[in-house]
C-alpha positions as CSV (number, residue, x, y, z in Angstrom):
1,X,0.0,0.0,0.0
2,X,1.4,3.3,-0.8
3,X,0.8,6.7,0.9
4,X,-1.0,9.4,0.3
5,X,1.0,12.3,-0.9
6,X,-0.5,15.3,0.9
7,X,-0.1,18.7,-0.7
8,X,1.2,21.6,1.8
9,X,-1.9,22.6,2.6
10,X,-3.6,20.0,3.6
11,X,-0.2,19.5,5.8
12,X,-0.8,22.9,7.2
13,X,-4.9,23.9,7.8
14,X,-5.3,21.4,10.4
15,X,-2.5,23.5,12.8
16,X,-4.0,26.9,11.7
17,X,-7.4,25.2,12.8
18,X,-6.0,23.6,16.2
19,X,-4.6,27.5,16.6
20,X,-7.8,29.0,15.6
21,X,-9.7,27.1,17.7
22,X,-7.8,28.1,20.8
23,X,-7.6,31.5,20.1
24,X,-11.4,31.8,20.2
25,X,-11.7,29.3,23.1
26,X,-9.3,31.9,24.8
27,X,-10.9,34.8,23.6
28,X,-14.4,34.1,24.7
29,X,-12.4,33.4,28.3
30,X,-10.8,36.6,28.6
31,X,-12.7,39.3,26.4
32,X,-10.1,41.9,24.7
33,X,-8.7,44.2,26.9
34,X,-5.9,42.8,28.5
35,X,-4.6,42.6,24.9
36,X,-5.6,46.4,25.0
37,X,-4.1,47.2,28.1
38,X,-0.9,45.8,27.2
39,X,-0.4,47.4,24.1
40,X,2.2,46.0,21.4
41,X,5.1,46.0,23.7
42,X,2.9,43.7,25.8
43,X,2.1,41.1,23.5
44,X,6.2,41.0,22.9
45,X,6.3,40.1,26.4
46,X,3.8,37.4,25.9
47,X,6.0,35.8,22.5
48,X,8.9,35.9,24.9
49,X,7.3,34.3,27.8
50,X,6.0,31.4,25.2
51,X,9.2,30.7,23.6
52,X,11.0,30.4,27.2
53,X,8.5,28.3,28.0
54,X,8.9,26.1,25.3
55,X,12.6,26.1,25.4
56,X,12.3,25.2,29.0
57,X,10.4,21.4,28.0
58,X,13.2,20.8,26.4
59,X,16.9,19.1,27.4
60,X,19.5,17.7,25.2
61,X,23.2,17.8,24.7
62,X,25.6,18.5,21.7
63,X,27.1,15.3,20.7
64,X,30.0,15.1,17.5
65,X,28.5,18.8,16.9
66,X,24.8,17.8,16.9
67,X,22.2,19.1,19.0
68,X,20.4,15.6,20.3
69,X,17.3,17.0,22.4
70,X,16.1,14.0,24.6
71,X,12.5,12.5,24.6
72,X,9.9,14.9,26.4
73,X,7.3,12.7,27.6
74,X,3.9,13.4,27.5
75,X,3.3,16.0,29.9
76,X,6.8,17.8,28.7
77,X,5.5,17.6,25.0
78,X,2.0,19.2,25.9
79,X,3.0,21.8,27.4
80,X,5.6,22.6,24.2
81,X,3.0,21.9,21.7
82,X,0.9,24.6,23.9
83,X,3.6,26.9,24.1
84,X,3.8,26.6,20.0
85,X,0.7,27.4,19.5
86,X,0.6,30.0,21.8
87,X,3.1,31.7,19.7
88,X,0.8,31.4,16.5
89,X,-2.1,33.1,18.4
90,X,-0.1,35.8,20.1
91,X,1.3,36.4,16.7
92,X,-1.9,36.7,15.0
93,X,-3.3,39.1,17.9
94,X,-0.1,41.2,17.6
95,X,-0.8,41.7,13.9
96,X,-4.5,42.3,14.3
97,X,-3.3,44.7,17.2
98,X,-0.9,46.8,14.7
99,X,-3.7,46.9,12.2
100,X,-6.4,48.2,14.2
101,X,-8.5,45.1,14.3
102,X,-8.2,44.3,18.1
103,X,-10.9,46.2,19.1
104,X,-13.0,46.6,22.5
105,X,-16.4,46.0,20.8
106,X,-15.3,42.3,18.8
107,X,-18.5,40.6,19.7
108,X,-18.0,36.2,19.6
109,X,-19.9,34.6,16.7
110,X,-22.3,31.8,18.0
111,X,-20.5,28.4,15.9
């Protein structure tokens, strides 16, 4: 049996969708003003805070001049894959936040 060859984007939507997904989940949480509050140089902070966090799940060593990164188990790979996707939303609010789009009035569609 042979594999399907999958073009790039059907390698791709289903991570944009697992991002989207979240972002509204976390949206309908917590509303938009902290994103307002904190302002560009706040979301910064965010994408930092997220890419520590996903560097800290992770351990390895250099070996023949090769980064080898050990096996993360499941809890340590969950919270990376969170912190990863993370980064896509906070990247997405920071553009929408630049562009004007991050507004106080966004209203949640019913899906």
């Amino acid at each position: 049996m042979t594999e399907e060859v999958k073009s790039f984007e059907a390698r791709m939507e289903p991570y944009y969708r697992e991002a989207f997904a979240i972002l509204c989940e976390r949206q309908r949480r917590y509303g938009p003003k902290n994103i307002l509050e904190a302002g560009t140089w706040g979301v910064l902070e965010q994408l930092t805070n997220k890419v520590e966090r996903a560097k800290a799940q992770i351990n390895g060593e250099v070996v023949s001049g090769r980064i080898l990164i050990d096996e993360l188990g499941v809890e340590r790979e969950a919270v990376l894959r969170d912190s990863i996707l993370d980064l896509v939303n906070y990247s997405v609010i920071l553009l929408a936040l630049r562009d004007g789009e991050w507004t106080k009035d966004m209203r949640m569609e019913v899906r």
